[in-house]
Structures are given as structure tokens and as C-alpha cells.
N, C-alpha and C positions, 0 to 999 in steps of 0.2 A: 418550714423546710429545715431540713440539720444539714448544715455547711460542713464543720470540721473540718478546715482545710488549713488548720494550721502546721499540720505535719506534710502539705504536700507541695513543691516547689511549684511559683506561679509560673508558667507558660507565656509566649509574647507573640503576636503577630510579625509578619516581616512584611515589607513595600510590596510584592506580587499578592502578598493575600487581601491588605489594604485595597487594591486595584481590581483586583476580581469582583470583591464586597460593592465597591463603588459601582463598577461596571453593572452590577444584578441592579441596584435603586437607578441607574441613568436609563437604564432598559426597561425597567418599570414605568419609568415617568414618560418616556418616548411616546410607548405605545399607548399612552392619555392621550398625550398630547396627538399623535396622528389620528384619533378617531373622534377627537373633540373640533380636530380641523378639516374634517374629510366627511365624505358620504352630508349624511342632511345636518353634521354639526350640532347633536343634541338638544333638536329646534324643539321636538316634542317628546311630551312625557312617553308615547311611543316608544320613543328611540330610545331615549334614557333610560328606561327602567325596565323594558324590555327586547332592548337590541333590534326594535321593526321585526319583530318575529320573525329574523330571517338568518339564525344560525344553524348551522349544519349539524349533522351528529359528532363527528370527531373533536370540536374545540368545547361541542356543552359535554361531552363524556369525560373529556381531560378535566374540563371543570369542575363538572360534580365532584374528580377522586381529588383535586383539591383543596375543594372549600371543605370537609374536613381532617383532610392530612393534615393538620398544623403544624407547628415548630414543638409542642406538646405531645404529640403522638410519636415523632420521629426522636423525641430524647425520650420517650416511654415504650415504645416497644420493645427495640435492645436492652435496656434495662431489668424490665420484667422478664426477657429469657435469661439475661445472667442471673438474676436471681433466682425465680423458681422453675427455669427450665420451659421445656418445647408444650406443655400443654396448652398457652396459649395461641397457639398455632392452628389447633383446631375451629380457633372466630371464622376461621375460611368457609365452613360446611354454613355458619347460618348467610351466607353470601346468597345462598340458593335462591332462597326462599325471599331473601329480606330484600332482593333486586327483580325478583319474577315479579313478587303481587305489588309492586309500585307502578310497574309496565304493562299490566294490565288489567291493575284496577283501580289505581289512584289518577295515573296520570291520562286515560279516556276523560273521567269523569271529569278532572279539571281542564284537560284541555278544550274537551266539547263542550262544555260550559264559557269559556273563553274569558275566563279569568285574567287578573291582573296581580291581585292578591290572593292567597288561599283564604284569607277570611274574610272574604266576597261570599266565599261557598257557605260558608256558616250561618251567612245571613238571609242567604237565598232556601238554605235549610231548613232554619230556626227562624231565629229576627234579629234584627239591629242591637240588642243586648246581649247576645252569646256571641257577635260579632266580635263587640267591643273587648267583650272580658278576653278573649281568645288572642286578638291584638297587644292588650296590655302586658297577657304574661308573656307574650313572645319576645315584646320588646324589654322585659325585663330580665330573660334570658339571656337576650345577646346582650344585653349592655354589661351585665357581670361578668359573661363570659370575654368579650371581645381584649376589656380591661387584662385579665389575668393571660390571656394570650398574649399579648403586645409584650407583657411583662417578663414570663417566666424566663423567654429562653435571652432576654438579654441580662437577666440577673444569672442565671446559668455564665454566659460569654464572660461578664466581668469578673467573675469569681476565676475562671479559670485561666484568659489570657490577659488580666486588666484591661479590657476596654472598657473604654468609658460610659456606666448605663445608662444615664439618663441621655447621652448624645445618643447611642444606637434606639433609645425609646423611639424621640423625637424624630431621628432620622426616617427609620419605619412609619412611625404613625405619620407625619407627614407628609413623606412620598405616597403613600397609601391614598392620603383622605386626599394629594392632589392629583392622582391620575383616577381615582373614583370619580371626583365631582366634575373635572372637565370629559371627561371619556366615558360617560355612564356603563350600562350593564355590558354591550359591547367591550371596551376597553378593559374591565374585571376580567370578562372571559377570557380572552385574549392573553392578559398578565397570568393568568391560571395557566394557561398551556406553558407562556414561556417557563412558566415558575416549577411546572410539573416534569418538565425534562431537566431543568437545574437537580431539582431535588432526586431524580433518577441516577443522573449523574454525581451530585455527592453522592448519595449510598452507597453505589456502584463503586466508588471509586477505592471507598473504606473498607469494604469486604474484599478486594480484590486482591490491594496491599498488604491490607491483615492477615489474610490466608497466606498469600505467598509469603510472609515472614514468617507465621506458622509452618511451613511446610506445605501449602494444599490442603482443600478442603477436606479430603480422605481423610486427615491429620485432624483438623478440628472437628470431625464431626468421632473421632476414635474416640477424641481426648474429652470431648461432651460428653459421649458415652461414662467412661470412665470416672467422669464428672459428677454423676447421676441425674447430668441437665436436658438428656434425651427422655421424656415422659413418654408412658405407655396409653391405650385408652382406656380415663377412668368414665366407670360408668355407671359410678355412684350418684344415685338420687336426690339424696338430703341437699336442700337447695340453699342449706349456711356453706357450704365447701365454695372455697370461692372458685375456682375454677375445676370443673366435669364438662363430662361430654355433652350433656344437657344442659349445662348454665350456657356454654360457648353456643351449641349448634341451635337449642330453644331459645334459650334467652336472649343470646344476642340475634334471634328472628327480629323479634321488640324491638332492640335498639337499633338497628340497620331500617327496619319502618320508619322510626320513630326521626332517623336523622332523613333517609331518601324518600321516603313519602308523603310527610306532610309539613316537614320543618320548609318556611320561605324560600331561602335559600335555596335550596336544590327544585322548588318548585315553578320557582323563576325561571329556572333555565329551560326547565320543560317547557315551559312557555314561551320561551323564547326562540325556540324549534320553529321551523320550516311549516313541519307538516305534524300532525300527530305519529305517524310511523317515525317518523326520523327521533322524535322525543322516545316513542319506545327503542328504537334501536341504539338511544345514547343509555339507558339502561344495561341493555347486553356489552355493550361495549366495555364499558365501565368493570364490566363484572372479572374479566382477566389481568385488569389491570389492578384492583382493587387487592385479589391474589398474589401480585406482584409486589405489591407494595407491604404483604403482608411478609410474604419471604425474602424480601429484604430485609427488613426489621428482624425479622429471627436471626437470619443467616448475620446478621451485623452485632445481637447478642451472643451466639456463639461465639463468634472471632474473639471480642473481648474477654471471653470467656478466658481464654487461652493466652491472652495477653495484657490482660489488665486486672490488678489488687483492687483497684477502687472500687467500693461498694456508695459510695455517696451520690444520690439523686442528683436530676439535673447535670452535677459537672462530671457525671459517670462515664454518656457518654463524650463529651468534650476533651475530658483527660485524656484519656484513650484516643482519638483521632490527633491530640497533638503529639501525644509519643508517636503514634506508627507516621505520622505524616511531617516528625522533626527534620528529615533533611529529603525531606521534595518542598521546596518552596512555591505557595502558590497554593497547593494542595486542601491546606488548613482553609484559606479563604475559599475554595472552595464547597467544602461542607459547610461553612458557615452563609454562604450565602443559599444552600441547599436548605439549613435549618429556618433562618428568615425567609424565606420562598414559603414553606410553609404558614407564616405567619401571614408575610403579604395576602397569602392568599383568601386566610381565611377571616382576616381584619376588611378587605375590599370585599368579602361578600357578605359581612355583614352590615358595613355600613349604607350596601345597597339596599339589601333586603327590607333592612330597616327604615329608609326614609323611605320605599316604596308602599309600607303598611302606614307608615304616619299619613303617607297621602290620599292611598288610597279607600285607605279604611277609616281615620279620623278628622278629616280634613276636607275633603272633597263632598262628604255625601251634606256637611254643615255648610258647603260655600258651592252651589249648585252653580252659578254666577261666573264663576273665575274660567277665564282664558286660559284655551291652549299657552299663550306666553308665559301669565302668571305661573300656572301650573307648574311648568319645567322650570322655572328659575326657582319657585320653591323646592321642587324636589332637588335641586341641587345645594341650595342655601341648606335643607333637610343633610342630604350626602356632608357635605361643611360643617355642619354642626354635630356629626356623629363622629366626627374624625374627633373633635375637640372632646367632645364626653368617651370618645375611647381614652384618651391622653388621661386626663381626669381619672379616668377609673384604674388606669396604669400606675398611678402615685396615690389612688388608697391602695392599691394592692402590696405595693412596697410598706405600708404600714400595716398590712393585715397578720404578717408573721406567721403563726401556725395554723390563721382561719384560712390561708391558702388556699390550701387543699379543701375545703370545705367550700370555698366559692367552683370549681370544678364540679363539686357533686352539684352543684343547682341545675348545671348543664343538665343533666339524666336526670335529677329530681322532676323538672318541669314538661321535660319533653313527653313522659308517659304517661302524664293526664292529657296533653294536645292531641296527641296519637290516640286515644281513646276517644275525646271527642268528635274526633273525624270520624272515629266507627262507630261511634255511636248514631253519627246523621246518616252514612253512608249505608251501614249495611242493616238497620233495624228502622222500618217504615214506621213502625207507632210509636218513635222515639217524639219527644215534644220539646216544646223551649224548656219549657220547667225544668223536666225531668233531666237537661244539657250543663245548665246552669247548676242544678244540687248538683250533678255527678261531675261537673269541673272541680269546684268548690271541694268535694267531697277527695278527689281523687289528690288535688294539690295538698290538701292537709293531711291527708295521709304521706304523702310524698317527702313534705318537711318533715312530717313527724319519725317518719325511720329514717330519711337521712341523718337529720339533728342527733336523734339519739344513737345511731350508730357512730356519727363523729364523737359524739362525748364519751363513749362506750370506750373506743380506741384508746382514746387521751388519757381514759382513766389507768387503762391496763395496756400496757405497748407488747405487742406482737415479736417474741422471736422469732432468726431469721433460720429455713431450713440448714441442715448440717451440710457443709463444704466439705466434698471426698477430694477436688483438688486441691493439694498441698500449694499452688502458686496464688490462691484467689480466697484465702483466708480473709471474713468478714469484717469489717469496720464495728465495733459494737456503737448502738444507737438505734435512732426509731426510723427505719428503713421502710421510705413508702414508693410507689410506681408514679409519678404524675399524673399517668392516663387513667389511674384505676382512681376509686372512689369507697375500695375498701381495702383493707390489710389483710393476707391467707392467715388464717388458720394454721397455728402452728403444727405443725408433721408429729410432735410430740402427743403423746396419752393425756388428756384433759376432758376434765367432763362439758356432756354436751349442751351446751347453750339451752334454757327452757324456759316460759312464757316471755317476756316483753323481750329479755333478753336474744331470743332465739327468731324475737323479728327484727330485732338489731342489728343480729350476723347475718340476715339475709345478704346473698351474693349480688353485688352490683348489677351483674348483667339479668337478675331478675327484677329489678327495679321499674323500666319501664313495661312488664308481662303485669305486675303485678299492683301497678298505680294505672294503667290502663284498663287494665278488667275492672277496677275497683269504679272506675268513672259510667265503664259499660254497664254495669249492673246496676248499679246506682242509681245512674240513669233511666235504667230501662223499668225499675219498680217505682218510681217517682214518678215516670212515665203513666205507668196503669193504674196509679192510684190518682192521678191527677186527669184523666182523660184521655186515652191516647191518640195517637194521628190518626187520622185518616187517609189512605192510598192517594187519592184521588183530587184531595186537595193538594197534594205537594207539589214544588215545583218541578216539572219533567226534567230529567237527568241528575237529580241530585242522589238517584239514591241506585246504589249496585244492586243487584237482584238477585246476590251471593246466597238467599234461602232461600228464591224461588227456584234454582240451581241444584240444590240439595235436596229439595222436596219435591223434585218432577214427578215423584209416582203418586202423589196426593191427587185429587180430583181437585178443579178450577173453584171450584166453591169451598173447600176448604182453605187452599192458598189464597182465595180473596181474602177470606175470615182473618189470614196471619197476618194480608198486608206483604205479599211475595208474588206478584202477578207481572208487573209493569217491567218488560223486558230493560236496560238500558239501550238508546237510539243509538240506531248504528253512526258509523263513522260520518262525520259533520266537521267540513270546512264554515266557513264562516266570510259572508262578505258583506259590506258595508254599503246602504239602501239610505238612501236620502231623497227620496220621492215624491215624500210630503211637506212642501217649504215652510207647512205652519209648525210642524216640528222641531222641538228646537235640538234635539240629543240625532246623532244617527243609527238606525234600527238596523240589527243584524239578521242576517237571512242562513239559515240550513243546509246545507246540501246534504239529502239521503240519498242512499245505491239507488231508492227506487223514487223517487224526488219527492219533495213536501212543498207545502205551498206555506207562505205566513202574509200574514195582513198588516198591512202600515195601520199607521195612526189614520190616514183619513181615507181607509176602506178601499186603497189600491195595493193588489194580491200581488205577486210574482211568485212565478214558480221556477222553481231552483234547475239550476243543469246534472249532471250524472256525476256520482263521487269520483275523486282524484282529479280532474280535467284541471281547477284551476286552485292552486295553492293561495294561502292568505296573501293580501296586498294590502298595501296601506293607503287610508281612506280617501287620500287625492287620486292615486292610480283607479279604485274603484269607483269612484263618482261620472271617473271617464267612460268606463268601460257601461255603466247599467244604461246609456244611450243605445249601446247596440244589440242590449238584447232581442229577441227576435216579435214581430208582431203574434206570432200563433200563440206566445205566450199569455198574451194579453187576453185573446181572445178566451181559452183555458180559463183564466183567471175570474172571469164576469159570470163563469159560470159556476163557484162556488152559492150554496146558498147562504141565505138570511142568518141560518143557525149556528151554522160554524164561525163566522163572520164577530157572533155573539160572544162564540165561548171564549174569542183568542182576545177580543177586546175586554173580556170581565178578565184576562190574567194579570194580577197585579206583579205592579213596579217596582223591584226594593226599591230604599231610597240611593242603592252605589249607581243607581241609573244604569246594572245590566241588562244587555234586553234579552227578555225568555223569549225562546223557539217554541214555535207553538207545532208538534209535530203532528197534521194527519197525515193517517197511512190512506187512504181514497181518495185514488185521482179522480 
């Protein structure tokens, strides 16, 4: 990071901004505290790590825009418009697309599958080894990442008011790791809404004041103009330009998947919905506010544009909020507790997400044994211990210096081989283990391999910064980078153009995850056919989207058999909890189709399901009550299944995470 702040006078907090600061961690910690003492008291891993699947769409939609708004995104957007102007603005157009196909293709298939973990699905896909490897990198993701979020914006804070960093580290990752682990996935959520109108309200607060001492936003948006910070649409191709109409509304398609559709985090909360409709509608939700939060960020780099010389990352925008905000007191503490709002939030939903895969995915399926009690005290002991290795990673990051910014690329390095993986199980039926594992493998080394060498690339040769037409906002000279971004533009200047290794170097960030996910997909999929591919019909029902049987309806049934594109996905499946068989020892989950399905217990007693939507999920005491009163004509129905079918559902095997497969026929 380049500070250079020895030519800028240090800034100081006053007593109202102190108070407000305090007031955001005392609010934070409350609402642990009420939900760790309330409702069932985070008895079961249930509740813990996925709130009794009983939230509604408006607090998991607040939470998604969230978990990843950081304290990183909100000192990097304004930044990036003062610097190179409104083209980033355009990230809004891949909003479309990067929130539709999560709603209605990611989150069916996990929710009717009835996941706990997304790399449940992997293994229900694949096997218990693409599971694992798909676990390990996730968790190696957030633990880089979590670190350098806790960190950046209080080394920003210090730099520019003296407060003290390691006390604001502590204080965050503390508060954090203690309303996480007494208040599980509920309590996260919860902290995200409040955290999400904080952070509304700083923004809000700083464009409002900054315009009106501008003159109106008429004024700032003249004097952008004038500026040359207002960008037209480019609609250049070449995919080393770091930002085009194409890198933003293509490229960031990629990265909006890669974060809402298959990263934990945001897939937890899906799951932690109501109903399946309510998960898709926190989708739509999310998507205006998403918008919002992006014209904030611009509209908050213009203003500065207008009223701030600093050009220096990180305390760019902090400087600027404490000049326009020097005599309202109170003010300042409020954007700051608006910028760690960000961090809360997105530190609490990592440290969920992550003890939810240690358990569920490395721990559980090796201790088949372990009690409900056991269980949640670990997953919370798991919560406790991520807090600590966030702290940890927060004091190498303080020693990482200029690799900083390189711990950030790993965020997007890793996500667009994960994001390829999923599509590689999801929408290609004669994808195999093999062929999962070479195209992980394949896609990750690809991933290091241009991120690395574009970091060294930068280091070797620093980026000048475009030409300033305002005469009030002359550039700072030095190596001027965006925190949010993960590469440096391309100077505006005549230079020749990037070619071989070179020219996969300058690849533009937001092509990063397109292009380490296709690398996985294909990879995959010729590994696949030279090692044997799937078969249809062996796979587990609902693991796989039918996105080619979809494309290929005008082919005859015998050739789409041939592709492995026939098997509709089951329609819409509530889920309720059958306990039937007392020599059983796990509880077997039962279907409900529009037009009903029948499944078989362990010891050859049938039920058949009632009509979709009638009964939303319940947790498995409430449902153990209720399957007393199903009705006798059911039973009778039931005795009337023959021998064969009886056969096929009992040869479906068990992963080892002990989900239970729906065994769908369509003949009542």
C-alpha cells in the first residue's frame, strides 16, 4: 500500500463519533446475545448454521448485499470513480444476469436437494474426493480473505484519524467472533440488516453534505463532466482493457455467479429460507438494492471528485469524509461505523460459513456417531476458533506490505475454478469424478498462474495514472492502485500492445473468473470422455440442471438420450422429516411433488406425499408429531407399490454426508 501521508495533516475523532462507533459493536453484540437467549438457544446444528430454515426474504436479501459490501468495497468504489471516472458504473448491467441464473438454477437445485453445505452437492455429484478438495480451497479462500478485510480499513482509520489499529482490529474481530458463536446463522443475519442500513446511512450521509457544499449535485455532476470523470460506452473488445462494456456487463456475469451462486456464504442463506420461492425472491430483492449500493459508491466518488486533492488509497476516501464532515460532530463516527459495518459483516459471514463446511463436510461424515449436542458445541467451538485465525491472519497481513494487494486477488483467483466446478456437475451429465478433479486442479493453476504473473508484471512496471483536466484534484505521484480491483488500467497513453505471456498477464480482472471457469469446464469435460463418461441414469436424481436438454428440444429423445440431456429437474420439493423405521438410525426425508411421489423407508414402509406448497419445512420434532396424523387411505395407496420399485429405491446409494436421496416416481 503507498501511504505518503507525510504531507497531510492527521485528522482526530471527537466524543459523539467515539459513541456512535461504540453504539454500532454494542448493537452488534445485543443482537448475539438475544438470539443465543431466545427461540431454541442454538440447541441444534439446525439452528446454528442454518437459522431453522425459517427466514424470510427481506433479512436473507439484506444479507446477501452484505456479506459482500465490505469495509473494502466501500473505500474502493469512490476511489476507483475519482480515479478513472463513471465506467465502472456499468458492473450494474451484469446484475441481470449474475442474479436471474442463481434464482433459478443454482438455488432449485440446492435447495431441493436440501443441503446444508454446498459441497454436499459435490459429493452427491462426484464422490467424497471432489467433496473434499472443493471444501479445502473454499476454506482457504476465506481465511486469506477474512484476514485482510478485518485489516485494511482499520490500517486506513489509523492512518488518517490516529486511532489506535490494533485496538479497532481486536475490537471488530472480537465483537464479531462473539455475537457469531453465541447467536449462530440467525444472529449474522440479523447483524447484516442492522449493519446494512448503517452502511446506507453513512453513504448517504457523505453525498448529501458533499454535494450541498458543492453546490448540488447539478454542480458535481457539470464539474465531473468537465473533469473527464463522466465515461461514455466503451465498447472495445480486447479483454487486456481493464474496464469495457464487456469486461463490466460479460465479465462481471462470472464474478456475480461466482460470489451469489455458489460461494457458501450466500448459499447458506438460501437455505436458510422459508420455502424455496421465498430463497428465489431474496434474489430479486437484492438485485435494486445491489444497484443502490452501486450509485452510491459512484455518486460518493464524484463528490470527492470535487472536493478532494487526495489521491492516496484507502485514506482517500477517509480524508475526505473528515474534511466535509470537520464541523458536524458525530458525522465522522458515523461513516466509520458505516465502513466497519461492512467488515462486521462480511467477517460474521465468513466465520459462519466456514465452521458450517469443517462440519459439515470434514467432520461429520468421519464421526457418523456424534450427537446432536456434540455437534453444535462444535460448530460453535469451529465459529470460536475462526474468529481467532481471522485475528491471526489480520497481523500477517500487517506484515505482508506490498503482497496486500495480492492476497485480495486470491479472492477471484479461486472463486472461478469453484464456479466452474459447480457447472461442470450441474449442467454436463457425462461430467465424471476424474474429469472434476483434473479440471479443479487444472483451473486453480491456471488461476495462480496469471494472477502471480500479473502481480509481478505490475511490480516490475507501475502504471501511470490517467490525465487530471481538474485543475483542483492534481494527482499525488506514486503507485496508485483501487483496493477492490486486482489489477491496475492501462495507461490512456500510446503503448504497444501486450503479446504472448505478457498479454495473458494484462488480462482484465473481471475476466478472471470467465476465464478460469471455462478452463475447469473443458478440462473437465475432455478428461471426462477420454476417461469414460457418466451415464444419465446412474446419477443422483436432481443433481443435474437440464440447461442442454432446454437448448436441444428440437433433437429426437434418442439422440438427447445419447448427449445425457433428457432427465427433466423435479419440480418444486418441500421436504419433511420421516422417522418410521425405529431400526433406522439417521431420519429419512420425504418429497413433495405438484402431482405427489411416493419414497420408501429403510424397512419397506411407503408414504405418499401431500400436494406442493400446503406445508412449508418444519423442524424434525414438530414433524415427528405431525406424520401420526397422516391419513389411513395413504397407507393403503402405499401397500400397493410393487416389488420393483421398492427395489430400485432401495439399490440408491447413501453418500457418506448421510443425505437422503428422493427417490422420485412419477406413477401413482
Amino acid at each position: 500500500i503507498h501511504l505518503g501521508l507525510s504531507t497531510y495533516i492527521q485528522m482526530h475523532f471527537t466524543t459523539p463519533d467515539y459513541v456512535i462507533f461504540a453504539l454500532l459493536l454494542v448493537a452488534s453484540t445485543c443482537i448475539g446475545l438475544f438470539y443465543a437467549l431466545s427461540g431454541g438457544r442454538q440447541r441444534t446444528t439446525q439452528e446454528f448454521l442454518l437459522a431453522d430454515r425459517s427466514m424470510s426474504c427481506l433479512p436473507v436479501s439484506l444479507s446477501l448485499l452484505a456479506t459482500f459490501q465490505s469495509a473494502v468495497a466501500i473505500l474502493g468504489a469512490p476511489s476507483e470513480i475519482y480515479t478513472y471516472g463513471t465506467q465502472y458504473w456499468f458492473l450494474g448491467v451484469s446484475y441481470f444476469l449474475g442474479l436471474l441464473i442463481p434464482a433459478h438454477i443454482f438455488i432449485p437445485v440446492f435447495y431441493r436437494l436440501r443441503l446444508t453445505s454446498a459441497y454436499e452437492y459435490l459429493e452427491l455429484r462426484f464422490n467424497k474426493t471432489v467433496r473434499i478438495m472443493g471444501t479445502v480451497t473454499f476454506i482457504f479462500q476465506m481465511v486469506i480473505y477474512m484476514g485482510v478485510v478485518l485489516y485494511a480499513p482499520a490500517l486506513a482509520l489509523n492512518a488518517v484519524t490516529g486511532f489506535d489499529l490494533w485496538g479497532a482490529v481486536l475490537a471488530m474481530g472480537l465483537v464479531c467472533t462473539l455475537y457469531t458463536t453465541l447467536g449462530g446463522l440467525k444472529a449474522v443475519i440479523w447483524t447484516d440488516v442492522f449493519q446494512t442500513i448503517v452502511m446506507f446511512a453513512g453513504q448517504l450521509a457523505v453525498i448529501v453534505v458533499g454535494a450541498h457544499q458543492a453546490g448540488g449535485m447539478g454542480e458535481v455532476w457539470r464539474k465531473a463532466m468537465n473533469g473527464s470523470r463522466i465515461a461514455s460506452l466503451d465498447l472495445n473488445p480486447d479483454p487486456t482493457e481493464r474496464h469495457t462494456f464487456w469486461t463490466l456487463g460479460v465479465g462481471g456475469v462470472f464474478l456475480m455467479l461466482a460470489l451469489y451462486g455458489v460461494n457458501q456464504a450466500q448459499v447458506q442463506r438460501y437455505l436458510s429460507s422459508r420455502t424455496e420461492r421465498e430463497a428465489i425472491m431474496s434474489c430479486y430483492v437484492v438485485f435494486p438494492c445491489q444497484q443502490v449500493v452501486l450509485c452510491l459508491g459512484c455518486l460518493m466518488g464524484l463528490v470527492m471528485f470535487l472536493n478532494s486533492p487526495i489521491t492516496v488509497v484507502y485514506e482517500m476516501v477517509l480524508y475526505f469524509v473528515m474534511d466535509v464532515f470537520k464541523d458536524l460532530p458525530g458525522l465522522p463516527g458515523l461513516f466509520v461505523a458505516c465502513l466497519f459495518s461492512g467488515a462486521l459483516s462480511t467477517i460474521s459471514s465468513a466465520f459462519n460459513s466456514l465452521a458450517t463446511v469443517t462440519m459439515e463436510d470434514l467432520i461429520k461424515p468421519y464421526c457418523p456417531g456424534m450427537t446432536e449436542a456434540k455437534a453444535t458445541l462444535l460448530s460453535k467451538g469451529l465459529a470460536l476458533a475462526y474468529g481467532l485465525v481471522c485475528l491471526a491472519m489480520a497481523y500477517i497481513a500487517s506484515l505482508m506490505g506490498s503482497v496486500l494487494q495480492a492476497a485480495f486477488s486470491i479472492f477471484g483467483m479461486v472463486g472461478g475454478p469453484l464456479l466452474g466446478l459447480f457447472c461442470l456437475g450441474m449442467f454436463f451429465p457425462w461430467a465424471n469424478s476424474i474429469g472434476a478433479i483434473v479440471g479443479l486442479v487444472a483451473g486453480l493453476v491456471m488461476a495462480f498462474w496469471i494472477g502471480i504473473g500479473n502481480f509481478i508484471s505490475r511490480m516490475a512496471v507501475p502504471t501511470p495514472l490517467p490525465p487530471f483536466i481538474n485543475a483542483t484534484a492534481m494527482p499525488v505521484p506514486g503507485n496508485m492502485t483501487t483496493a477492490v480491483m486486482t489489477t491496475i488500467m492501462d495507461s490512456i497513453t500510446s503503448k504497444p500492445k501486450p503479446r504472448g505471456l505478457q498479454a495473458l498477464y494484462s488480462l482484465s480482472y473481471l475476466w478472471y473468473s470467465a476465464h478460469n471457469s471455462t478452463t475447469v469446464v473443458i478440462v473437465g469435460l475432455i478428461v471426462s470422455l477420454l476417461t469414460g463418461p457418466s451415464k444419465e441414469k446412474y446419477l443422483t436424481p436432481g443433481t443435474v440442471y437440464p440447461v442442454l436438454g432446454n437448448l436441444l428440444f428440437f433433437l429426437p429423445e434418442r439422440y438427447r438420450e445419447k448427449l445425457c440431456c433428457v432427465t427433466p429437474l423435479p419440480h418444486k420439493v418441500f421436504f419433511s422429516q420421516v422417522s418410521c423405521c425405529l431400526s433406522w438410525p439417521h431420519n429419512v426425508y420425504c418429497g413433495y411433488l405438484d402431482v405427489g411421489i411416493f419414497f420408501l423407508c429403510a424397512c419397506g414402509d411407503v408414504v405418499q406425499s401431500i400436494a406442493v406448497g400446503t406445508q412449508p419445512y418444519r423442524m424434525a420434532q414438530k414433524e415427528r408429531n405431525g406424520l401420526a396424523q397422516m391419513e389411513e387411505e395413504e397407507k393403503t395407496e402405499e401397500r400397493g407399490m410393487d416389488d420393483r420399485e421398492e427395489d430400485e429405491v432401495r439399490a440408491t446409494p447413501q453418500p457418506s454426508c448421510r443425505l437422503a436421496h428422493t427417490v422420485q416416481e412419477t406413477a401413482l
